[in-house]
C-alpha positions as CSV (number, residue, x, y, z in Angstrom):
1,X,-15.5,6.5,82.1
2,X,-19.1,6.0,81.5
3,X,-21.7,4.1,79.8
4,X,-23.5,5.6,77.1
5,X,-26.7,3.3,75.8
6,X,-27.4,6.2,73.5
7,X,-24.6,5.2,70.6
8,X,-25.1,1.8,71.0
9,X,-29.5,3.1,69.7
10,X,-27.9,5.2,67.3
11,X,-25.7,2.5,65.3
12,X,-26.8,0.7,62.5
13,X,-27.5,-2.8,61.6
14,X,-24.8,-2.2,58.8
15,X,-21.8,-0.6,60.9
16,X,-22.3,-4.0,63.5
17,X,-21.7,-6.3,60.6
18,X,-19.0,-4.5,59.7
19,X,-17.4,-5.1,62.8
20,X,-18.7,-8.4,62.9
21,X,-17.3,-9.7,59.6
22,X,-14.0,-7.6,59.8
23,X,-13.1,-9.3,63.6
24,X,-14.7,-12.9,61.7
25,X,-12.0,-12.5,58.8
26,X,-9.1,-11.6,60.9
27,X,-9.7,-14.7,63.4
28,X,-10.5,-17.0,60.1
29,X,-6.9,-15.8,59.1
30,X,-5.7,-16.4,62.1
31,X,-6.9,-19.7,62.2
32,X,-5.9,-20.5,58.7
33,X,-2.4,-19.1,59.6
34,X,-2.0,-21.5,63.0
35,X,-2.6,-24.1,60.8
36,X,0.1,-24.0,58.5
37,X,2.5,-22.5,60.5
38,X,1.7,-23.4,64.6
39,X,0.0,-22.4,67.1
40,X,3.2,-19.8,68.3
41,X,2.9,-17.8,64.6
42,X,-1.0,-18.4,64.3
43,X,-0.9,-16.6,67.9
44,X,0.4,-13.5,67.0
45,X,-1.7,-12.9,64.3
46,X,-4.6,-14.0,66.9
47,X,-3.7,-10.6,68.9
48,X,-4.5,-8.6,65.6
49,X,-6.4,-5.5,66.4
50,X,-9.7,-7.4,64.7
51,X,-12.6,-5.1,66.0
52,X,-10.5,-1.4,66.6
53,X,-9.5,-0.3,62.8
54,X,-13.8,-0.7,61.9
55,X,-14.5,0.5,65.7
56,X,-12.2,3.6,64.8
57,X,-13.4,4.4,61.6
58,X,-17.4,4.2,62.7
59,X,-16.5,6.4,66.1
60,X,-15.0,9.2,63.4
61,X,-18.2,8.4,61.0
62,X,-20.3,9.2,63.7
63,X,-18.9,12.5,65.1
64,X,-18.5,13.7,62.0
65,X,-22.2,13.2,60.9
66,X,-23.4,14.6,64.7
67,X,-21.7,17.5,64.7
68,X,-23.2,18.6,60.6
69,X,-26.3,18.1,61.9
70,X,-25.3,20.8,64.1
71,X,-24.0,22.9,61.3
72,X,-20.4,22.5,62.0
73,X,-17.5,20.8,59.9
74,X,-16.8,17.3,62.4
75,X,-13.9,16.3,60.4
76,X,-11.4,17.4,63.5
77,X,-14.2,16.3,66.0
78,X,-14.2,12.8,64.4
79,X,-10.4,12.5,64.5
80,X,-10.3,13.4,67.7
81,X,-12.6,11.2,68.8
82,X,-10.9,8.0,67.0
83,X,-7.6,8.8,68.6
84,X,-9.1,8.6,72.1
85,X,-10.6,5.4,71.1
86,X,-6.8,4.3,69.9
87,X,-5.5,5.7,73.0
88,X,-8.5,3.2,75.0
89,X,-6.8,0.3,72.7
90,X,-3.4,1.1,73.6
91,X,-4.4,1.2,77.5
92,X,-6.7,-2.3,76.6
93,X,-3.7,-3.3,75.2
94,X,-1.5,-3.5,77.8
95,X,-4.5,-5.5,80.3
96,X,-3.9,-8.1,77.4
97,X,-0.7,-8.6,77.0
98,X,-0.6,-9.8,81.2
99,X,-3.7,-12.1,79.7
100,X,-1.6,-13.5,77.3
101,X,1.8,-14.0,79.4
102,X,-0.4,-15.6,82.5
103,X,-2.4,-17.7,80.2
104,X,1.4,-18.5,78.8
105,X,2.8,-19.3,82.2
106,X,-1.0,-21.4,83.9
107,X,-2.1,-23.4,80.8
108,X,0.7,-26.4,81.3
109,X,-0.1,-26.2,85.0
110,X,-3.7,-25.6,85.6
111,X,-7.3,-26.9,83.9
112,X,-8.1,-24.6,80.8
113,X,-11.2,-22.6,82.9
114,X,-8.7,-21.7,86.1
115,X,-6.1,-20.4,84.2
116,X,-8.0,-18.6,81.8
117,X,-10.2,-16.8,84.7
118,X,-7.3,-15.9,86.2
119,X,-5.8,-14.7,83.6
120,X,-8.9,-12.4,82.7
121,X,-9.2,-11.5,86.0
122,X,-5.8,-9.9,85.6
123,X,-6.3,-8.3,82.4
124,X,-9.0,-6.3,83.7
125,X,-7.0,-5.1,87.0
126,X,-4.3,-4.0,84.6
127,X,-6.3,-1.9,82.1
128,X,-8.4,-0.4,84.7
129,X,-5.4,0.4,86.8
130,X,-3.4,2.0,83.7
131,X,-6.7,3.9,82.6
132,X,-6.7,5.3,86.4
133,X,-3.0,6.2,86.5
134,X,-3.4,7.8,82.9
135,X,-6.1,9.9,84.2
136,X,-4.6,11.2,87.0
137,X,-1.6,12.2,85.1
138,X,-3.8,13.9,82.2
């Protein structure tokens, strides 16, 4: 795990409001959806991947034009590279589904900001803890 400034220089004004207006819509639906049916149904539409499917697709995008600037066909490179981002989600995941189940159990008992810093605080113990048992078994 690093940081890497370089690919945030190297990616456009375009591909950010892509994300932007893709994550935008899906929490406008969401919203829209909470409305009409609750906040239980309008929730699981809330956990909607909104950012990884245009995350995914620009990762690939950008491998794929990297490496044919070096000559070589990226196409593999690029799908390679979007499944280790999916495999990032899936570990992300889990750190937010024990967000979602403490927020669950704190809300009725605690103010909004305790529960939901604890609740974060959790998520990132999780997904850092699965990324580091994940590594070691890799």
């Amino acid at each position: 795990m690093k940081l890497d400034f370089g690919s945030v220089r190297s990616t456009t004004l375009s591909e950010y409001v892509t994300r932007f207006f893709f994550g935008g819509v899906v929490t406008v639906l969401a919203g829209l959806i909470a409305d009409r049916f609750g906040p239980g149904i309008g929730g699981l539409f809330l956990a909607f991947p909104a950012i990884f499917p245009a995350s995914a697709s620009l990762i690939e995008k950008h491998q794929q034009k990297r490496k044919r600037r070096a000559g070589i066909n990226g196409e593999q490179r690029g799908r390679i590279a979007a499944g280790l981002d999916a495999a990032g989600a899936a570990m992300g995941s889990l750190g937010l589904a024990a967000f979602a189940a403490t927020a669950w159990q704190l809300l009725p008992n605690l103010s909004l900001w305790q529960a939901l810093a604890l609740a974060t605080g959790l998520w990132a113990v999780v997904a850092v803890t699965v990324w580091i048992v994940l590594r070691r078994l890799w």
